[in-house]
N, C-alpha and C positions, 0 to 999 in steps of 0.2 A: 448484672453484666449484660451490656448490648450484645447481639449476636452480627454479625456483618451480613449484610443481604445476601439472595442464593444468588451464585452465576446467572446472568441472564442469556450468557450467547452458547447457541445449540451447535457450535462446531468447532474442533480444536483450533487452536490458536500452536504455530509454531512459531518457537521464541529462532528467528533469524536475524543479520546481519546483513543483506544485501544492498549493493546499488543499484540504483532505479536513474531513471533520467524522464520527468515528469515532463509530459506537453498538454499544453491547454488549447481549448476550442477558441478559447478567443486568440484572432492571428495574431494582435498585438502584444502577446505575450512572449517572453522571452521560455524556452525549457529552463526546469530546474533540476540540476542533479541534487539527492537525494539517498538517503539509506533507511533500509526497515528496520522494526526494533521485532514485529511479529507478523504473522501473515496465516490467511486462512483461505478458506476456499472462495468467503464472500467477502472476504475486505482483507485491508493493507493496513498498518499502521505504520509511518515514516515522520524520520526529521527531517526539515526542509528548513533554509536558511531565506529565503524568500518566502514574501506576503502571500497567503495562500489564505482563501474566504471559503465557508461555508456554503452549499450547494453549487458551487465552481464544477464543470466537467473537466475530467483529467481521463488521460491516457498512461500507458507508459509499458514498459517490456521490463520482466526481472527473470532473473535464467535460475529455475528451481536445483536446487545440487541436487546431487546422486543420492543423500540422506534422505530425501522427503520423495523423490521419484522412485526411487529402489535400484531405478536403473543408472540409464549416463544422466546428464543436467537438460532440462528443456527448459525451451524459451518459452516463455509465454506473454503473448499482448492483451493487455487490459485496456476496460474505456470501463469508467464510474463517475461517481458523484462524492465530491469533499461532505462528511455529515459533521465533521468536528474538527475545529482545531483549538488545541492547548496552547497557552505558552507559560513554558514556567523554567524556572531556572535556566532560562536567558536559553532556551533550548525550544523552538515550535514543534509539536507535533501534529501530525494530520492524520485521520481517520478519513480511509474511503471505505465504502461500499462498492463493489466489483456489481456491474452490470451483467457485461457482457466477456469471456474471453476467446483466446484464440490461441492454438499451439502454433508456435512460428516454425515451419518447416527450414532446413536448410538447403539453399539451391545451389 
């Protein structure tokens, strides 16, 4: 009997649902909205119905709920790098890795 490989990623992964609305560095690109299947501290994983490339920089704001904050929902702004995308069962998935973030204050 094969054994499955161990985990390789050193932080949880929460199984979420959220919308996202993706912007790219390049200007010519149009936003893509977007929803996640899980999210960590250091990356996203989201369907995207638009062409989305591997080491692509992306942005994008997703509002963490009160479950993963403990408190009220924050915003938060990300900027990454696309490290994967799947496509399978007529469904694209994208894997970024989070750079850099920012909590979005409200004014």
């Amino acid at each position: 009997m094969i054994n499955p490989p161990p985990e390789q990623r050193s932080v949880r992964r929460f199984p979420l649902d959220l919308p996202l609305c993706v912007k790219f560095s390049a200007i010519d690109r149009e936003d893509a909205a977007c929803r996640t299947r899980d999210v960590s501290s250091r990356g996203v994983f989201f369907y995207a119905s638009s062409d989305m490339a591997k080491d692509s920089a992306v942005e994008f704001v997703m509002t963490l709920p009160r479950e993963i904050t403990l408190a009220g929902p924050i915003r938060v702004h990300c900027q990454g790098k696309i490290v994967r995308v799947d496509q399978s069962n007529g469904h694209r998935g994208v894997a970024v890795a989070i750079d850099k973030y920012d909590f979005v204050h409200k004014e």
